[in-house]
Backbone as ProteinMPNN parsed JSONL, in Angstrom:
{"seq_chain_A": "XXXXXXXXXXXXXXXXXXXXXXXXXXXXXXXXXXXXXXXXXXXXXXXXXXXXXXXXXXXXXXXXXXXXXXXXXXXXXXXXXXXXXXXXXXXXXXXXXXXXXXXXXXXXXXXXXXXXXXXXXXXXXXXXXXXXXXXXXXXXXXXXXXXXXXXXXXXXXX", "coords_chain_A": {"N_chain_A": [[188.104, 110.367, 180.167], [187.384, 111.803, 177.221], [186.369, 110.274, 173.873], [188.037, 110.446, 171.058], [187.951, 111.738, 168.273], [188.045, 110.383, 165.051], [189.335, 111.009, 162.353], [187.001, 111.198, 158.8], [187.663, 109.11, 156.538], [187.993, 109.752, 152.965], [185.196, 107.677, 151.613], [183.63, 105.649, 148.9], [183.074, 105.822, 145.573], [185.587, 107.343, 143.649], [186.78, 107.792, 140.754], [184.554, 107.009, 138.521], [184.184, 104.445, 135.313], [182.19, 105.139, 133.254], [181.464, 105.411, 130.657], [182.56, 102.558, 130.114], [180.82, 100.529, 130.653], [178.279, 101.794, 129.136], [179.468, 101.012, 126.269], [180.317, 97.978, 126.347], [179.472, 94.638, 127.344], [179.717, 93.839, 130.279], [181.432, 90.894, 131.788], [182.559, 90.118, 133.733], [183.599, 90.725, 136.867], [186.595, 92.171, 138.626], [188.381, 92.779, 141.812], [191.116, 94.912, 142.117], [194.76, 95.653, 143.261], [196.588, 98.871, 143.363], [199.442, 100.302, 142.091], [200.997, 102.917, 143.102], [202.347, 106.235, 143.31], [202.536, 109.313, 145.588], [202.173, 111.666, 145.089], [200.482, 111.148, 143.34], [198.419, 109.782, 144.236], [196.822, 111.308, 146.162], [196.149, 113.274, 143.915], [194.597, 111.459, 143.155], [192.367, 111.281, 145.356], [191.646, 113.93, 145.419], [190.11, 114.033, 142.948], [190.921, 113.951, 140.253], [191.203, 112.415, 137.995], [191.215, 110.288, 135.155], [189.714, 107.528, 133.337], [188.28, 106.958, 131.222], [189.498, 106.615, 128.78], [191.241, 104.493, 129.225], [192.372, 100.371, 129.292], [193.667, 97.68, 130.608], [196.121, 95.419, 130.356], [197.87, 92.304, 130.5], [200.963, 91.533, 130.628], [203.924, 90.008, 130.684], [203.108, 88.02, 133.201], [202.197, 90.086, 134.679], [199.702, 92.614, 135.37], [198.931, 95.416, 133.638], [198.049, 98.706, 133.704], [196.609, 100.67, 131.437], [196.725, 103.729, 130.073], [195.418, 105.647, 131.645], [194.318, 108.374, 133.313], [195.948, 110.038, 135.649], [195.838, 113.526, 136.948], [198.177, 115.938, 137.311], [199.415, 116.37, 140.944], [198.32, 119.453, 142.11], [199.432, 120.826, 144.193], [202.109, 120.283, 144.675], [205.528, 120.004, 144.428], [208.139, 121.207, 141.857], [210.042, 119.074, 140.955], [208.523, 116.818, 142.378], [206.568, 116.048, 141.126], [204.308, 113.877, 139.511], [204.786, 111.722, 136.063], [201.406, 111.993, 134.402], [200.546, 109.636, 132.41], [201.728, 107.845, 132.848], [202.486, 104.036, 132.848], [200.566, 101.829, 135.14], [200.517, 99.38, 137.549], [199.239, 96.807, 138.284], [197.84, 95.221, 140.846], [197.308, 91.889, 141.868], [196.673, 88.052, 142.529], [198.157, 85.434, 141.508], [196.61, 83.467, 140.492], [194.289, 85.094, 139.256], [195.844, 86.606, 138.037], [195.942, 84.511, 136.551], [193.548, 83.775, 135.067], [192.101, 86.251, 133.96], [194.03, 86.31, 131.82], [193.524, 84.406, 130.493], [190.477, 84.817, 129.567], [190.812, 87.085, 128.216], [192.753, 85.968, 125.983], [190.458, 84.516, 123.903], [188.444, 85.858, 121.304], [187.967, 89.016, 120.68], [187.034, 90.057, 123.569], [188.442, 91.884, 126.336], [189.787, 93.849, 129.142], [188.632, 96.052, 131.078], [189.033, 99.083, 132.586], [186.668, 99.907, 135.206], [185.733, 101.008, 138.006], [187.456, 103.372, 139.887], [188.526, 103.514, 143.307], [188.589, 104.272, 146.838], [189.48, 101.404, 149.622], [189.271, 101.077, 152.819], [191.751, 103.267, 152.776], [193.294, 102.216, 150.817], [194.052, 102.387, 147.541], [191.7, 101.067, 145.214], [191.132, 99.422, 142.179], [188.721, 98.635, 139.927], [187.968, 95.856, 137.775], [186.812, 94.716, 134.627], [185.768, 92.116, 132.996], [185.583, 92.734, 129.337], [182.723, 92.325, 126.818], [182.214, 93.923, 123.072], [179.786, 95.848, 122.563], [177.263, 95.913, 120.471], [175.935, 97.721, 117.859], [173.298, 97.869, 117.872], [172.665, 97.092, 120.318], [173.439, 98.709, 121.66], [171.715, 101.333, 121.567], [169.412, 99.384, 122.201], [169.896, 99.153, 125.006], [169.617, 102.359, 125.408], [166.862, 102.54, 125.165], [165.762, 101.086, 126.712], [166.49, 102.37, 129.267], [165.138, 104.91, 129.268], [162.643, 104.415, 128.929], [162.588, 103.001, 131.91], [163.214, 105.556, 133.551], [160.442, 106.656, 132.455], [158.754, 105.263, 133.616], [159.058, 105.381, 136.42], [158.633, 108.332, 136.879], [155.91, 108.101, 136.326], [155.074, 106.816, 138.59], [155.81, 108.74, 140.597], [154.062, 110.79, 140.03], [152.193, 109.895, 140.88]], "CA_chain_A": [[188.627, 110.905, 178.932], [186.849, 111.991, 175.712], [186.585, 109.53, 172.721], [189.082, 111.242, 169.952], [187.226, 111.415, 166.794], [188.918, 109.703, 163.607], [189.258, 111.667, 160.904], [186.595, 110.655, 157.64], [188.545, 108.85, 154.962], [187.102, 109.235, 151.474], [184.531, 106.506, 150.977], [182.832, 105.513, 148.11], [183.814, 105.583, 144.259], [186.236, 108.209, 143.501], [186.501, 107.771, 139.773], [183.98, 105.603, 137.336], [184.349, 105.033, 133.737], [180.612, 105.279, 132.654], [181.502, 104.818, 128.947], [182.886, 101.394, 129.589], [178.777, 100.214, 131.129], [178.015, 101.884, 127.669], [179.969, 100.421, 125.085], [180.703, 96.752, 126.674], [178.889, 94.013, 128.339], [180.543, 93.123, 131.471], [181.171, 89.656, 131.931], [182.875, 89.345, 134.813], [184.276, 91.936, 137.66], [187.323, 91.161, 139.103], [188.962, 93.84, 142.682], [192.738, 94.689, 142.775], [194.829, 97.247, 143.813], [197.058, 99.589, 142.348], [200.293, 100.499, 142.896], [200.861, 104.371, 143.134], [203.177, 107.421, 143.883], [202.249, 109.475, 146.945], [201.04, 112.466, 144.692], [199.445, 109.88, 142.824], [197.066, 109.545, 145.643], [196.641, 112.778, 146.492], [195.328, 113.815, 143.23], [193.011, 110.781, 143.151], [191.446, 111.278, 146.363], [190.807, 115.36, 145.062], [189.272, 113.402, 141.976], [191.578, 114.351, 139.088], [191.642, 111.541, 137.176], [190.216, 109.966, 133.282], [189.785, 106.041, 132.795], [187.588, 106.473, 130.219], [190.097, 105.615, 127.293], [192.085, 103.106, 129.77], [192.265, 99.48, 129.125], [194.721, 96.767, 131.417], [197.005, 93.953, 129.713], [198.684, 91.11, 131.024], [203.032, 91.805, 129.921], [205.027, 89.047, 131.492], [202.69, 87.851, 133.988], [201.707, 90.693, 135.479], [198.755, 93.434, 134.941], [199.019, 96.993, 133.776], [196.675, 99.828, 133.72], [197.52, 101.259, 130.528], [196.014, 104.651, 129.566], [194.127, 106.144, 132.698], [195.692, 109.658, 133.229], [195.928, 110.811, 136.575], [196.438, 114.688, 136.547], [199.471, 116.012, 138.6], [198.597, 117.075, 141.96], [198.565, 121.019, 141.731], [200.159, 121.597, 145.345], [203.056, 119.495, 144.66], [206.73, 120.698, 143.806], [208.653, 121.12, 140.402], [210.825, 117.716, 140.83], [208.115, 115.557, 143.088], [205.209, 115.609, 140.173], [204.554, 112.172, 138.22], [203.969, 111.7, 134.864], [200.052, 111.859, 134.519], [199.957, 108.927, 131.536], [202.487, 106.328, 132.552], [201.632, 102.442, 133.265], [200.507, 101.453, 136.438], [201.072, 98.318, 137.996], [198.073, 96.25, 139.11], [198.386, 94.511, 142.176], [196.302, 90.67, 141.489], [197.152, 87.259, 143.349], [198.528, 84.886, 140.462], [195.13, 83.003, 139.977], [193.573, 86.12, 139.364], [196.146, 86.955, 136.686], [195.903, 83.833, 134.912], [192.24, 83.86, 134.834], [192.209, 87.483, 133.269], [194.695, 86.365, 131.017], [192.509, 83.405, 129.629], [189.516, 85.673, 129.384], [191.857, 88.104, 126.894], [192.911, 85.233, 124.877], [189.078, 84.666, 123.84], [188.507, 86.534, 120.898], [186.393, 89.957, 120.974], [187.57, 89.91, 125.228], [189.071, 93.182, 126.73], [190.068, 94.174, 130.545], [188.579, 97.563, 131.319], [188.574, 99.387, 134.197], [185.16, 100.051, 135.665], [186.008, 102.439, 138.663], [188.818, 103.591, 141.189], [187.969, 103.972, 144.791], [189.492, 103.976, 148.331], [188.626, 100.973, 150.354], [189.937, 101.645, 153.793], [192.724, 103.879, 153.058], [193.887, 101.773, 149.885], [193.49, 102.545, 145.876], [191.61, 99.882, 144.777], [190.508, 99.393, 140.948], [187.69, 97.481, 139.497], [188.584, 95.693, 136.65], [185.478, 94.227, 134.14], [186.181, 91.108, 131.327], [184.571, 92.905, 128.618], [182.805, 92.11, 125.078], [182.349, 95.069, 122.904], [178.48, 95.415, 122.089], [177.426, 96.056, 118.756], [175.331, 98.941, 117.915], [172.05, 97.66, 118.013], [172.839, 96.928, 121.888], [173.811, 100.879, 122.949], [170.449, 101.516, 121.191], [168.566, 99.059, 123.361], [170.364, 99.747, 126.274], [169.182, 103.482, 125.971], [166.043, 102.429, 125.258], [165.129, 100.832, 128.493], [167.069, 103.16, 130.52], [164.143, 106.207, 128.76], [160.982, 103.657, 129.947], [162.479, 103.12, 133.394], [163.076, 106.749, 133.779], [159.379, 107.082, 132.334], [158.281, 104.46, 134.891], [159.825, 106.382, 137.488], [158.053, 109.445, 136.19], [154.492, 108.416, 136.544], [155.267, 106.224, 139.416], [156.111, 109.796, 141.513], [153.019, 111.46, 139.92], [150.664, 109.373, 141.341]], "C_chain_A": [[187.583, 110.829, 177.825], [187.095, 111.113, 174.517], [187.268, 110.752, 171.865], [188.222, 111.113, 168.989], [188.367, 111.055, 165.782], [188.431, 110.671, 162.463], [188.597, 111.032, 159.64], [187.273, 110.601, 156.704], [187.261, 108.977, 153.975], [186.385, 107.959, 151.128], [183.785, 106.753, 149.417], [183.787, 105.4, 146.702], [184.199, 107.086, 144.175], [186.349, 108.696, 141.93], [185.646, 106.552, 138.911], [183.692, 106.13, 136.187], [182.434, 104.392, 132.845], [180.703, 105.03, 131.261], [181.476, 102.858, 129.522], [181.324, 100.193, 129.457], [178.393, 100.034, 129.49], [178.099, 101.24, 126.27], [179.997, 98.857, 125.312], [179.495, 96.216, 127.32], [179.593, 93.26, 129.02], [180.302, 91.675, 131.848], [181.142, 89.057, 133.237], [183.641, 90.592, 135.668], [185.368, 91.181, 138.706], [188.171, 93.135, 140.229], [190.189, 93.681, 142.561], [193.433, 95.978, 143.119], [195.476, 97.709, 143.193], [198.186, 100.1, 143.142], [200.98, 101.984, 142.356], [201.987, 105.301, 143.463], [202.225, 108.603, 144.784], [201.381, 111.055, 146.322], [200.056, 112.002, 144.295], [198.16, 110.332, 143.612], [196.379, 110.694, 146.006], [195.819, 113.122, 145.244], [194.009, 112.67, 143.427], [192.022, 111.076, 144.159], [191.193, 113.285, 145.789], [189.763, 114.931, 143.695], [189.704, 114.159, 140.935], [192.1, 113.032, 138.669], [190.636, 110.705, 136.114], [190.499, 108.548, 133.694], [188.781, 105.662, 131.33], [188.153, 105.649, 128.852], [191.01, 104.491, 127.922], [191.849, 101.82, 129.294], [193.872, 98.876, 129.964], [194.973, 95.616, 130.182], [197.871, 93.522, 130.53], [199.802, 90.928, 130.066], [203.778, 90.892, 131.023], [204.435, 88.398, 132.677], [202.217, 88.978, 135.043], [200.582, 91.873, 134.925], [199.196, 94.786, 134.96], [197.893, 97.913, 133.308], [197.238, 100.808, 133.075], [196.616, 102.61, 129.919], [195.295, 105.759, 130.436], [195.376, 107.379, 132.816], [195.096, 110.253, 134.683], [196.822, 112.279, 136.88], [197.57, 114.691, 137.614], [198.559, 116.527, 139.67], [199.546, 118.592, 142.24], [199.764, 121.373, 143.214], [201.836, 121.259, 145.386], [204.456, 120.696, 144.141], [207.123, 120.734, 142.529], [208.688, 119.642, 140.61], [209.725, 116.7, 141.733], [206.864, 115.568, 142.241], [205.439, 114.09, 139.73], [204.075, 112.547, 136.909], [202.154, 111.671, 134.815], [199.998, 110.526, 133.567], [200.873, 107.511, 131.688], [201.61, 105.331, 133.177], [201.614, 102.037, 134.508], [200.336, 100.108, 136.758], [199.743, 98.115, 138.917], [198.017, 95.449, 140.183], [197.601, 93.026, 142.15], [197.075, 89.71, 141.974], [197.47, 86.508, 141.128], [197.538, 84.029, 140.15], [194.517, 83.858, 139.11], [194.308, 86.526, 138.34], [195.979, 85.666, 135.547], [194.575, 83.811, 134.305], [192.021, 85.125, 133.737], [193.286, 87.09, 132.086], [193.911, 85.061, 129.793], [191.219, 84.1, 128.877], [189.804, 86.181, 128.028], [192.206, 87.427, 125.624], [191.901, 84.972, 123.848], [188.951, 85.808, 123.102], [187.305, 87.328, 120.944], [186.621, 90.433, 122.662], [188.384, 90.742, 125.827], [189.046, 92.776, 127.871], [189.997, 95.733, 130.391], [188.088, 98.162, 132.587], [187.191, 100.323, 134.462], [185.395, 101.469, 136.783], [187.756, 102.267, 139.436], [188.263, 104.053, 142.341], [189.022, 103.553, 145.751], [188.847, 103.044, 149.254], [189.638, 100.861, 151.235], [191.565, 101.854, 153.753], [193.869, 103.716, 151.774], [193.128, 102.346, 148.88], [192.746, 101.682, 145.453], [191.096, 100.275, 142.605], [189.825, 98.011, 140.95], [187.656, 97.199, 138.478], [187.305, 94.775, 136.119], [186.106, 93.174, 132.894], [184.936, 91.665, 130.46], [184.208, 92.421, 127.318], [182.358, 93.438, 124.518], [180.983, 94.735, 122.516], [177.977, 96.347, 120.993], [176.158, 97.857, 118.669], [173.729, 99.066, 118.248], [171.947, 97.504, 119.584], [172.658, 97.805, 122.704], [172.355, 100.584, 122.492], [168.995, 100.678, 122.226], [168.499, 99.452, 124.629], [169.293, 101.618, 127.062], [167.573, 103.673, 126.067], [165.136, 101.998, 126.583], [165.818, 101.603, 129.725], [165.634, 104.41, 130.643], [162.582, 105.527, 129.455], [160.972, 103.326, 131.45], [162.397, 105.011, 134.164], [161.299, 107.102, 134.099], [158.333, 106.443, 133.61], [158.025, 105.383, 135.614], [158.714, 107.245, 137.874], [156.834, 109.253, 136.761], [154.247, 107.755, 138.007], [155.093, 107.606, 140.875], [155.18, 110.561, 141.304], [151.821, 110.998, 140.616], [150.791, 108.859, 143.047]], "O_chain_A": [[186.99, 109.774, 177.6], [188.24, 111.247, 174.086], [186.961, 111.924, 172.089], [187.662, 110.017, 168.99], [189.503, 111.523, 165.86], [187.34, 110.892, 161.937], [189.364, 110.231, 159.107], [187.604, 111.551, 155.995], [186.104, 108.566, 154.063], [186.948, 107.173, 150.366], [183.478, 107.847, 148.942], [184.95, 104.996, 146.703], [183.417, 107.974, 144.515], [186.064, 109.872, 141.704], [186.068, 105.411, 138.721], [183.282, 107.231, 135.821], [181.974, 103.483, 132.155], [179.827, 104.323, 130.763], [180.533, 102.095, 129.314], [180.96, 99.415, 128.575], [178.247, 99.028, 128.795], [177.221, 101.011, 125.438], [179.636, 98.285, 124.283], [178.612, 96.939, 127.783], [180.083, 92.198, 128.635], [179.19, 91.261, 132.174], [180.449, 88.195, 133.777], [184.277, 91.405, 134.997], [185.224, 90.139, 139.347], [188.397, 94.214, 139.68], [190.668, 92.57, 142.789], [192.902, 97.082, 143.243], [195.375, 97.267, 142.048], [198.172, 100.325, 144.353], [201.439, 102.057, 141.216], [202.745, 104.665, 144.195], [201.039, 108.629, 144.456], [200.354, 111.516, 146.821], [198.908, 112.244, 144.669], [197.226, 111.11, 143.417], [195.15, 110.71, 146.066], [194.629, 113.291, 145.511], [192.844, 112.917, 143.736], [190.839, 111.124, 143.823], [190.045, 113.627, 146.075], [188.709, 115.544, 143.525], [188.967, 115.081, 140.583], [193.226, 112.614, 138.939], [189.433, 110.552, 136.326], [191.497, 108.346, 134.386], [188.617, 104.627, 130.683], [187.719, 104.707, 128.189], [191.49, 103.63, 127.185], [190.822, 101.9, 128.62], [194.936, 99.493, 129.918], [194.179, 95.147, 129.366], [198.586, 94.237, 131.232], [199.716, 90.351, 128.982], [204.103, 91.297, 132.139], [205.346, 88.088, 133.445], [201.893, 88.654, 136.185], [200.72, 91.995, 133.708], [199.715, 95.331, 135.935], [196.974, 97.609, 132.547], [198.029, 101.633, 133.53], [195.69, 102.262, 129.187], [194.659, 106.668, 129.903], [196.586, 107.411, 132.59], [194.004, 110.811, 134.796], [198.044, 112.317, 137.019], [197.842, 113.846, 138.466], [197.414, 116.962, 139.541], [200.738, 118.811, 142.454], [200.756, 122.094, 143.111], [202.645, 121.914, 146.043], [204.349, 121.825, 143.662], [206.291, 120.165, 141.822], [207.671, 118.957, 140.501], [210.188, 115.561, 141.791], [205.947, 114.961, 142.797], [206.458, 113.403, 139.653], [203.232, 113.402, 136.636], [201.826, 110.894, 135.712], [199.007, 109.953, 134.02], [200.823, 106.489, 131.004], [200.538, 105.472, 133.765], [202.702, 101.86, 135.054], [199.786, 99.58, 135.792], [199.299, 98.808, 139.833], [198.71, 94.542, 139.721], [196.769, 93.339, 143.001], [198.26, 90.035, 142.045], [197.12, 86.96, 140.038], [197.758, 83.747, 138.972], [194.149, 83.336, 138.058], [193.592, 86.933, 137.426], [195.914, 85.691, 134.318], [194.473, 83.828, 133.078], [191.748, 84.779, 132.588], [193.226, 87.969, 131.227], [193.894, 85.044, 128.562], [191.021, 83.902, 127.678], [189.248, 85.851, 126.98], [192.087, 87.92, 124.503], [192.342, 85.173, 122.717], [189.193, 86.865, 123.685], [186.146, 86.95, 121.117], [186.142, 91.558, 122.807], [189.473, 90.173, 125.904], [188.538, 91.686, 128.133], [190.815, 96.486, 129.863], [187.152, 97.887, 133.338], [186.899, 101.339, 133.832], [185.262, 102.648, 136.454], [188.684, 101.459, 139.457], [187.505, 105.023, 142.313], [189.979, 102.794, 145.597], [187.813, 103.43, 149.797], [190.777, 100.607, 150.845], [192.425, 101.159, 154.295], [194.841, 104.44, 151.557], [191.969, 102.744, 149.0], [193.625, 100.993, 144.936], [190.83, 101.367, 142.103], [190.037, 96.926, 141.492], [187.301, 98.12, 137.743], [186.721, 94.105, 136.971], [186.847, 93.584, 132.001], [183.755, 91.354, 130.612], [185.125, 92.071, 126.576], [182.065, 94.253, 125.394], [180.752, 93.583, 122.15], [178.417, 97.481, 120.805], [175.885, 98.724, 119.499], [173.115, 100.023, 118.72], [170.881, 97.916, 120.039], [172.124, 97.918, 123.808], [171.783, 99.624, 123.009], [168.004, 101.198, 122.739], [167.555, 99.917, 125.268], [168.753, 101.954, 128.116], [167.01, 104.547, 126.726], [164.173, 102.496, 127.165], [165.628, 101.377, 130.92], [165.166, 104.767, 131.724], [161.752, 106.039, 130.206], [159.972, 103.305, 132.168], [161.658, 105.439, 135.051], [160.802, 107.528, 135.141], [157.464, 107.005, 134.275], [157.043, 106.124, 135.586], [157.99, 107.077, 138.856], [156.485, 110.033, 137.646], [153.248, 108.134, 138.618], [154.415, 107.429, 141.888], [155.035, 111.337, 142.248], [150.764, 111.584, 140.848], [149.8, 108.427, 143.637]]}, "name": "protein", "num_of_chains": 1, "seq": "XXXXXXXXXXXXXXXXXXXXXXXXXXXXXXXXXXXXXXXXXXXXXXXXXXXXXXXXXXXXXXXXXXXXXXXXXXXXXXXXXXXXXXXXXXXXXXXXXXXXXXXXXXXXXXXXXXXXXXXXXXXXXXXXXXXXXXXXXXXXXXXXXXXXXXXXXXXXXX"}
């Protein structure tokens, strides 16, 4: 008999929020999962979905992923769409929320989500303890991003 081939799941990062890199300095990265509706999924894995203005909070002991807008998925019916902007429900062991919740307390101290990806077959999100960095910071930041580039640059000329 013939080996069957397996069908390629979506690897890799599906959505990342490239502002948050930008504006914040990541302290600390913390994996969890996310808990979804079945279009849900569907659009994410076509890659219709924003985290850029998202941010997560800790409401009663548990984590939500407040802001990220996953579009509807187009193939779907009238009555089986989801909202694109409601709160999603983070999936984290209870260590893992109190930790994130200490972090938050800590003034200046956000929870922002970094990316969304599929790791075998699941949603996962990547959640970052951030501080917000001041202006003089972006400015450096872009500064050494323009001399590695330039690096780069003469590095491939020669």
């Amino acid at each position: 008999m013939a080996k069957q081939k397996q069908s390629p799941a979506p690897k890799g990062v599906v959505i990342r929020n490239r502002k948050a890199w930008h504006d914040y300095h990541i302290e600390e990265v913390v994996e969890c999962g996310i808990s979804l509706l079945g279009t849900e999924v569907k659009s994410l894995r076509d890659g219709n979905a924003r985290i850029d203005e998202a941010f997560a909070r800790v409401l009663d002991g548990e984590v939500f992923l407040i802001g990220a807008n996953i579009s509807q998925y187009a193939q779907a019916g009238d009555g089986m769409n989801h909202n694109p902007t409601r709160d999603r429900k983070l999936l984290l062991k209870r260590r893992q929320i109190h930790l994130l919740q200490t972090h938050v307390k800590q003034k200046g101290k956000t929870i922002v989500p970094l990316s969304i990806y599929f790791k075998r077959g699941w949603a996962k999100v990547e959640l970052g303890v951030a501080v917000g960095k001041r202006h003089y910071d972006k400015r450096e930041a872009i500064r050494k991003r323009d001399q590695q580039r330039d690096m780069a640059r003469e590095i491939r000329r020669r």
